[in-house]
N, CA, C and O atoms as a GROMACS GRO file, in nm:
protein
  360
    1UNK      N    1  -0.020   3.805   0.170
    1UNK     CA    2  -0.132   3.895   0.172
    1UNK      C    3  -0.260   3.814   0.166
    1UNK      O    4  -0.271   3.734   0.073
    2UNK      N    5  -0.365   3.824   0.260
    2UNK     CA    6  -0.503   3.762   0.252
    2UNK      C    7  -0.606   3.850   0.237
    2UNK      O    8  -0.570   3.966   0.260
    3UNK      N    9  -0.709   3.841   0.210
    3UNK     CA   10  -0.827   3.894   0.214
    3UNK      C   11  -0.912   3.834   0.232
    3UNK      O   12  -0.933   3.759   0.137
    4UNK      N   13  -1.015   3.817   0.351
    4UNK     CA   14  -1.083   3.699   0.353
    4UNK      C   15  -1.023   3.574   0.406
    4UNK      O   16  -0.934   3.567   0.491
    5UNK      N   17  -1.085   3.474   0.345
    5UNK     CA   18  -1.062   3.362   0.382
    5UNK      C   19  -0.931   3.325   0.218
    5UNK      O   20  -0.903   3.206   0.209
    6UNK      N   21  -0.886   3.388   0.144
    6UNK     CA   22  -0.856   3.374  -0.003
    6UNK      C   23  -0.686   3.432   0.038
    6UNK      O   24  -0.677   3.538   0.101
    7UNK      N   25  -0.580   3.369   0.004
    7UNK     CA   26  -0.469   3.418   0.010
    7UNK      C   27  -0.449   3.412  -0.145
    7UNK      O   28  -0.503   3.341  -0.230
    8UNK      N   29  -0.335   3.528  -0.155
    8UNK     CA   30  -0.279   3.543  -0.277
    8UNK      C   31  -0.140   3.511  -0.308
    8UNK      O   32  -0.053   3.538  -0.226
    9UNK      N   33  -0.118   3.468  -0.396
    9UNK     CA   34   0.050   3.396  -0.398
    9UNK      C   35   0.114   3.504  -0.451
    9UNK      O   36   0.064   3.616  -0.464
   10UNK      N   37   0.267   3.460  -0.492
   10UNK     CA   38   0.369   3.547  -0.566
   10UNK      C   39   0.420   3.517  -0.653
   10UNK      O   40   0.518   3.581  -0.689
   11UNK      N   41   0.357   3.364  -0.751
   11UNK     CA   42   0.361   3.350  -0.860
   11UNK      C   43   0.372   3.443  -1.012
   11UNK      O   44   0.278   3.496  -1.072
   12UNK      N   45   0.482   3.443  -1.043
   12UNK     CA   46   0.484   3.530  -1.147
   12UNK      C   47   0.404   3.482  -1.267
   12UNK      O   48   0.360   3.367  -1.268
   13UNK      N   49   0.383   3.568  -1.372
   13UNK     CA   50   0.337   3.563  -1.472
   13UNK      C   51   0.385   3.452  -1.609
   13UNK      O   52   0.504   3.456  -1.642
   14UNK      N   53   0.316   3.382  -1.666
   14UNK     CA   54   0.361   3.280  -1.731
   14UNK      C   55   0.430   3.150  -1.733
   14UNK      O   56   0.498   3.084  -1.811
   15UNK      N   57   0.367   3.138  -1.578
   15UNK     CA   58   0.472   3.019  -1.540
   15UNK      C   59   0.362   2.889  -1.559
   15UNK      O   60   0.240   2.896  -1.546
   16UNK      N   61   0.449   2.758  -1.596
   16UNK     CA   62   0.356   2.650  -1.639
   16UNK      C   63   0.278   2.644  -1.519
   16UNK      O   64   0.315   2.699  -1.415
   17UNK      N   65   0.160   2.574  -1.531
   17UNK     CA   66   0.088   2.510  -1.395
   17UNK      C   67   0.055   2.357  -1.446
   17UNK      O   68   0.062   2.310  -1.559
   18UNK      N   69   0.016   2.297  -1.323
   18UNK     CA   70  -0.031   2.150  -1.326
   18UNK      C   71  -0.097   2.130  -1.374
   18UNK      O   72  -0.174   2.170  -1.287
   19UNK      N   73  -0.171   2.093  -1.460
   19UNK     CA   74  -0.252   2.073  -1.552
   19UNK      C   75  -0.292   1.935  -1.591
   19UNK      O   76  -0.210   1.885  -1.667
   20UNK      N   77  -0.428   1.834  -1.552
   20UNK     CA   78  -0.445   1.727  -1.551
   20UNK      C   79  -0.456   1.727  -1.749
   20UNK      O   80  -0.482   1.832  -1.807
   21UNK      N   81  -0.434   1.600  -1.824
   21UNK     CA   82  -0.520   1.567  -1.973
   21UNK      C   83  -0.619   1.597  -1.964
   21UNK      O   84  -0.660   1.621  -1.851
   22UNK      N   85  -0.713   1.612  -2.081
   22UNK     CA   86  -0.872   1.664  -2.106
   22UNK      C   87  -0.877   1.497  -2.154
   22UNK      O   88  -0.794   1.416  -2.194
   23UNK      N   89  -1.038   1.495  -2.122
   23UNK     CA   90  -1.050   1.360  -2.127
   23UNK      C   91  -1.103   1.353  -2.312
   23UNK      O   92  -1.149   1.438  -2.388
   24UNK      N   93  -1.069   1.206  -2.327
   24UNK     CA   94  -1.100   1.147  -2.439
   24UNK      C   95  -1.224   1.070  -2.453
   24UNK      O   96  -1.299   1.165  -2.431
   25UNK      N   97  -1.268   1.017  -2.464
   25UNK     CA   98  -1.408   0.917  -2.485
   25UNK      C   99  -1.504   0.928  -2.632
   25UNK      O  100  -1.604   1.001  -2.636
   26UNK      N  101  -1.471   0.867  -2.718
   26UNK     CA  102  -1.545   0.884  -2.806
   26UNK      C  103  -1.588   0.770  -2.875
   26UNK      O  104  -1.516   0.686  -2.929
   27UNK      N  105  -1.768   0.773  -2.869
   27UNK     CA  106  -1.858   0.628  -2.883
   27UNK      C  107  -1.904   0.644  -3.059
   27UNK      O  108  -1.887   0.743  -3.130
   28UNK      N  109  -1.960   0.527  -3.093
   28UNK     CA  110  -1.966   0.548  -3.208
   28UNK      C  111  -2.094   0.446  -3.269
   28UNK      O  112  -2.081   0.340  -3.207
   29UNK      N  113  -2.173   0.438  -3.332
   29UNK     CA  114  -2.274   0.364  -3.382
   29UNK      C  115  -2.258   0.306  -3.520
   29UNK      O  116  -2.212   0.380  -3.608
   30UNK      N  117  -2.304   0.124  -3.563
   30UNK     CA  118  -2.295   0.182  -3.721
   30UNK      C  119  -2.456   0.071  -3.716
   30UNK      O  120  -2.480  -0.025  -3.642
   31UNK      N  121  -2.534   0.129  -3.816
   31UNK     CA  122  -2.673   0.046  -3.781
   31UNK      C  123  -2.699   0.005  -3.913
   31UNK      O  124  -2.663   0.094  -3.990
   32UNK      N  125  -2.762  -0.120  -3.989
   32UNK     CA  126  -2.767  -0.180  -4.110
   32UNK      C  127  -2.923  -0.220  -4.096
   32UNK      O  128  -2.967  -0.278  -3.997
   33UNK      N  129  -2.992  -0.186  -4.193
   33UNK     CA  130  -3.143  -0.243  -4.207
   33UNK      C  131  -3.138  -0.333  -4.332
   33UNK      O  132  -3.062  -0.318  -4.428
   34UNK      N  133  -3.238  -0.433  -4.312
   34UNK     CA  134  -3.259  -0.569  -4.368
   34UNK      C  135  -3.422  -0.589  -4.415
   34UNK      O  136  -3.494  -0.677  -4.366
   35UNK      N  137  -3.467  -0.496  -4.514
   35UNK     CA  138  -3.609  -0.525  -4.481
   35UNK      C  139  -3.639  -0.585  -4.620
   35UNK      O  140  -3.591  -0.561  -4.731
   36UNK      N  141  -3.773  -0.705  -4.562
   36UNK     CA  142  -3.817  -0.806  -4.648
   36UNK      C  143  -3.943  -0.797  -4.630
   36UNK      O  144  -3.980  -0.723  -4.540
   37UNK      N  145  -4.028  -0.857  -4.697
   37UNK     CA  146  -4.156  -0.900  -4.741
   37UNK      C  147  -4.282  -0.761  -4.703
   37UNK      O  148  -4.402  -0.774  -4.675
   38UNK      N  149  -4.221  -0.668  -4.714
   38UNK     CA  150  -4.321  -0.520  -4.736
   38UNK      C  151  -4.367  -0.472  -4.609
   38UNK      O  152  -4.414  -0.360  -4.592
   39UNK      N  153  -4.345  -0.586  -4.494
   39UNK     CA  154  -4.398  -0.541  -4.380
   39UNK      C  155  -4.249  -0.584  -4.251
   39UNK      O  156  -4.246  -0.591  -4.128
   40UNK      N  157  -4.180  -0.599  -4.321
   40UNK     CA  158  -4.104  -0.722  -4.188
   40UNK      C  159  -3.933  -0.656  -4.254
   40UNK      O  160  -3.887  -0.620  -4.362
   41UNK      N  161  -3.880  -0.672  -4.091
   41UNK     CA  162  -3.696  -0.662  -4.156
   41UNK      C  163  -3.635  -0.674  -4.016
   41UNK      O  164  -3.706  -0.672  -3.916
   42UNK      N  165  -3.516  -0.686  -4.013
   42UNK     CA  166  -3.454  -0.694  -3.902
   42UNK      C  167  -3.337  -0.573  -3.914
   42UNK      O  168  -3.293  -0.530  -4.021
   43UNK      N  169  -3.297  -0.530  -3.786
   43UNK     CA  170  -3.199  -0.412  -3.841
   43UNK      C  171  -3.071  -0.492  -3.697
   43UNK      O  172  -3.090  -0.534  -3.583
   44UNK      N  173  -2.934  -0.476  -3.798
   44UNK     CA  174  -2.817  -0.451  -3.689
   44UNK      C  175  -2.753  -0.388  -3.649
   44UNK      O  176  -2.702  -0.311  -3.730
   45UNK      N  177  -2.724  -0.378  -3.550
   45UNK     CA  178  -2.662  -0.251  -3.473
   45UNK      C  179  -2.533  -0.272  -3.381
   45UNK      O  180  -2.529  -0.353  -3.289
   46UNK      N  181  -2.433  -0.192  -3.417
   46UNK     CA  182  -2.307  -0.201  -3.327
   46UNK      C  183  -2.282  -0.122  -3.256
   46UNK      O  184  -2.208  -0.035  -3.303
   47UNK      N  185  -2.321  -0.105  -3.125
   47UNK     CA  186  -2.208   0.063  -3.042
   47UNK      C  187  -2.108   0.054  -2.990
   47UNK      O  188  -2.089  -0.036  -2.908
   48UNK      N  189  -2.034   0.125  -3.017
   48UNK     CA  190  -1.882   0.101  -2.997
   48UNK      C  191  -1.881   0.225  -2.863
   48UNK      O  192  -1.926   0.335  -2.894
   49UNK      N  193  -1.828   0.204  -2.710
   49UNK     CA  194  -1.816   0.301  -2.645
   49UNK      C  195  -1.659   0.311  -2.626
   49UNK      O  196  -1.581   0.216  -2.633
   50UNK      N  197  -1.632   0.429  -2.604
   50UNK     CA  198  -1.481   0.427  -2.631
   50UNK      C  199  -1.362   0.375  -2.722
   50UNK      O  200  -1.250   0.332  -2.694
   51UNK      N  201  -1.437   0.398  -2.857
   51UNK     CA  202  -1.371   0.317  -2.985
   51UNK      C  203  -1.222   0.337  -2.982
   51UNK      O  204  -1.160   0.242  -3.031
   52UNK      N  205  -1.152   0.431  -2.939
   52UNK     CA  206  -0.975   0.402  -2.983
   52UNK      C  207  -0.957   0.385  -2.848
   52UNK      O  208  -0.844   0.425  -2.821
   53UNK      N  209  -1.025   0.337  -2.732
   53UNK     CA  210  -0.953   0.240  -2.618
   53UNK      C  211  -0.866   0.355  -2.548
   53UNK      O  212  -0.769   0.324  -2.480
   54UNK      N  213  -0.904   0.489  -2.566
   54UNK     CA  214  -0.839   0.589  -2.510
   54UNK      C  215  -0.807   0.602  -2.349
   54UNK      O  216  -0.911   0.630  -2.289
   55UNK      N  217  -0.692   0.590  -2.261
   55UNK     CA  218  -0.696   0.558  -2.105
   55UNK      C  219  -0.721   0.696  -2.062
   55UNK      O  220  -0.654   0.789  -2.109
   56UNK      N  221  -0.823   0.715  -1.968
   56UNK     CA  222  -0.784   0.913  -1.916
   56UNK      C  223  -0.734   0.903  -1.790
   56UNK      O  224  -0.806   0.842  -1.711
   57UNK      N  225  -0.629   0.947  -1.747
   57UNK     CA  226  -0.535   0.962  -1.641
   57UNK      C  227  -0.549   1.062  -1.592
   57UNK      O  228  -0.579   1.160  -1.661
   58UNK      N  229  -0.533   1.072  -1.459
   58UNK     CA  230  -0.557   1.162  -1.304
   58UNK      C  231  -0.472   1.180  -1.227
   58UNK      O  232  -0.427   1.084  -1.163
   59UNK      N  233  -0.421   1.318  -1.208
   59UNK     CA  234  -0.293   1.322  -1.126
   59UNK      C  235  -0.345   1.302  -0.965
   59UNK      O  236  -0.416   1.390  -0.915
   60UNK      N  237  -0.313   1.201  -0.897
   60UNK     CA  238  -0.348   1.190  -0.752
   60UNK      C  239  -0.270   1.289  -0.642
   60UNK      O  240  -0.320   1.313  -0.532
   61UNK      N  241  -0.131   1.347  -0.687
   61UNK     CA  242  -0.128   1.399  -0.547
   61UNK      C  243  -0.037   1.510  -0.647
   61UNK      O  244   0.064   1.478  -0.708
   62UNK      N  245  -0.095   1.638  -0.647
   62UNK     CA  246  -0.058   1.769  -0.643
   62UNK      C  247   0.065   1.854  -0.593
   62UNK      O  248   0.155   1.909  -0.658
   63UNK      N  249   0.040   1.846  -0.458
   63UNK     CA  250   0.123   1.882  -0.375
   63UNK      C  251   0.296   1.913  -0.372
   63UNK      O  252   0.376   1.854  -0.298
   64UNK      N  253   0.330   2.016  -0.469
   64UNK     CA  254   0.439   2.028  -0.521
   64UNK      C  255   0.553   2.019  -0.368
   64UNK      O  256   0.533   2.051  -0.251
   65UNK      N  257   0.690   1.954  -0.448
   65UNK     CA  258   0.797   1.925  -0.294
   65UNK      C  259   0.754   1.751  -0.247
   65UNK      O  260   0.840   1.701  -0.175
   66UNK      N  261   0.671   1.687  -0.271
   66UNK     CA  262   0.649   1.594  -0.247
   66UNK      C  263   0.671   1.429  -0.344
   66UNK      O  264   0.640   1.401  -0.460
   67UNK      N  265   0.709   1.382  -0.283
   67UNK     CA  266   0.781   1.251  -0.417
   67UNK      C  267   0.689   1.219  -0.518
   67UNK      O  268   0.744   1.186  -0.623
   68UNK      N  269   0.539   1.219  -0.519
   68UNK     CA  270   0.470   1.155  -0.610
   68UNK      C  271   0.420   1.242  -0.652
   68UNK      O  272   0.307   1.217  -0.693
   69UNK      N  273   0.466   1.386  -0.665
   69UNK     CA  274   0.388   1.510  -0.734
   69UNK      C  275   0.407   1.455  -0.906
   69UNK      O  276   0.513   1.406  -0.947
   70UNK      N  277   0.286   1.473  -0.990
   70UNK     CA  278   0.272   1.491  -1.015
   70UNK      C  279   0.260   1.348  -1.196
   70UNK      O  280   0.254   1.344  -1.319
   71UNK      N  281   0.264   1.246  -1.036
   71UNK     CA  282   0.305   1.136  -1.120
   71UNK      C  283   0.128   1.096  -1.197
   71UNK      O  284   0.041   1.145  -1.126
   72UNK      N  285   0.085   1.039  -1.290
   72UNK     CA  286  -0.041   1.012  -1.323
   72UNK      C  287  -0.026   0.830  -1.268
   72UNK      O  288   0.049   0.762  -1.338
   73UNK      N  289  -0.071   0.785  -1.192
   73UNK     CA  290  -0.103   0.694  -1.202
   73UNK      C  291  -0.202   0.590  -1.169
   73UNK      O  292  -0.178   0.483  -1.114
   74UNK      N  293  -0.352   0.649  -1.223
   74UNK     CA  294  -0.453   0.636  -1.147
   74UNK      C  295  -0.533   0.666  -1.330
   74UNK      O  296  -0.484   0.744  -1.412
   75UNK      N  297  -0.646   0.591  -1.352
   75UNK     CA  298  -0.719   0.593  -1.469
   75UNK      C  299  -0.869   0.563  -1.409
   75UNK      O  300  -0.906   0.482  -1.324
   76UNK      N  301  -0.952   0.672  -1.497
   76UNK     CA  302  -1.089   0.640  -1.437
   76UNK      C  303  -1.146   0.595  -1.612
   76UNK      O  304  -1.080   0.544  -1.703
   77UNK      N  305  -1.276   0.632  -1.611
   77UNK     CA  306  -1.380   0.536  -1.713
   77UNK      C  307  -1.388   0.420  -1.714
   77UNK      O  308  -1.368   0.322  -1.642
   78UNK      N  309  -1.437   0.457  -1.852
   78UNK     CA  310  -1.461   0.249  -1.934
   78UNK      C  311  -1.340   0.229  -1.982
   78UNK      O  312  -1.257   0.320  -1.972
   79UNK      N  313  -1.304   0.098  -2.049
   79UNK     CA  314  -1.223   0.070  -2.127
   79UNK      C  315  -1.306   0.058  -2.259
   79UNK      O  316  -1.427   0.079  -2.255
   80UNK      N  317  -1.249   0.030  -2.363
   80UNK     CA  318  -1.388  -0.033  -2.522
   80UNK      C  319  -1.493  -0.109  -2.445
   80UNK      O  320  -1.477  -0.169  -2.339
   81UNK      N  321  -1.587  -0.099  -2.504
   81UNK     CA  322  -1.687  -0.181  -2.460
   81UNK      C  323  -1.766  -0.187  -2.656
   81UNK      O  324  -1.791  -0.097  -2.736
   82UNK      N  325  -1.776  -0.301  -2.661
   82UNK     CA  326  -1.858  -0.305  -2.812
   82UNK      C  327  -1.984  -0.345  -2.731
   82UNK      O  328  -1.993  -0.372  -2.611
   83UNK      N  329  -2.085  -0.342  -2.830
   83UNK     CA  330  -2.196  -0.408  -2.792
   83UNK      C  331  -2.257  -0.400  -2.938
   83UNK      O  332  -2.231  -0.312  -3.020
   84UNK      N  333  -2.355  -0.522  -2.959
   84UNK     CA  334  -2.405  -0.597  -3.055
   84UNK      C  335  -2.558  -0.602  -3.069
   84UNK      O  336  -2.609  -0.634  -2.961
   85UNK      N  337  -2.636  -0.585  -3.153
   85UNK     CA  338  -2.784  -0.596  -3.107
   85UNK      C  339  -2.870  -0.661  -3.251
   85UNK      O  340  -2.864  -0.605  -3.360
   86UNK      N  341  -2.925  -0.749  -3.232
   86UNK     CA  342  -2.977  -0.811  -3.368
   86UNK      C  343  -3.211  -0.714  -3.333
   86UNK      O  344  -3.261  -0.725  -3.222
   87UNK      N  345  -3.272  -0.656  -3.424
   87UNK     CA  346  -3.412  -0.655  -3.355
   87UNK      C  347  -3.465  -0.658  -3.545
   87UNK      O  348  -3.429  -0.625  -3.658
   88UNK      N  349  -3.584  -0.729  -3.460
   88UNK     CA  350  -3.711  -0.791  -3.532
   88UNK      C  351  -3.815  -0.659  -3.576
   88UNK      O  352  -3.882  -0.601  -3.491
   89UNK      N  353  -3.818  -0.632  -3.679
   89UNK     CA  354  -3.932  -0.548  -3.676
   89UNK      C  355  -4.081  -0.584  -3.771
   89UNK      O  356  -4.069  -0.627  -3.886
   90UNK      N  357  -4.203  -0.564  -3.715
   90UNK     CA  358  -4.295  -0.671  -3.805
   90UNK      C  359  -4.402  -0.533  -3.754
   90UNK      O  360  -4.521  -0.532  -3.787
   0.00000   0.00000   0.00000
């Protein structure tokens, strides 16, 4: 049955579907101040992007009946990335 350009299937009710993971990514800051002589300090700073190194995976080929349905083997983002920052403040 179509309507339009939109066909309708005969999928029954409650049946699993394909469903990619929800992605993970979670960054994190920790910042330390150092201040001396009433006018002067230095502060440090760590950002952590993607702190538990979480992989997010992408199903590439859908297409149910076909050999690589539904295999994940394809990862997008960052991996961890730390980063470090020493600043002067006067």
């Amino acid at each position: 049955m179509t309507r339009g350009n939109a066909a309708f299937g005969d999928l029954g009710r409650n049946v699993p579907q394909v469903r990619e993971p929800f992605e993970q990514d979670w960054d994190f800051f920790v910042t330390k101040n150092f201040p001396f002589a009433e006018r002067y300090g230095v502060q440090f700073r760590a950002d952590f992007f993607n702190l538990f190194n979480h992989a997010n995976f992408q199903i590439t080929n859908t297409t149910f009946g076909t050999a690589p349905f539904g295999i994940y083997d394809t990862t997008y983002g960052n991996p961890r990335i730390v980063q470090l920052s020493l600043q002067f403040h006067f």
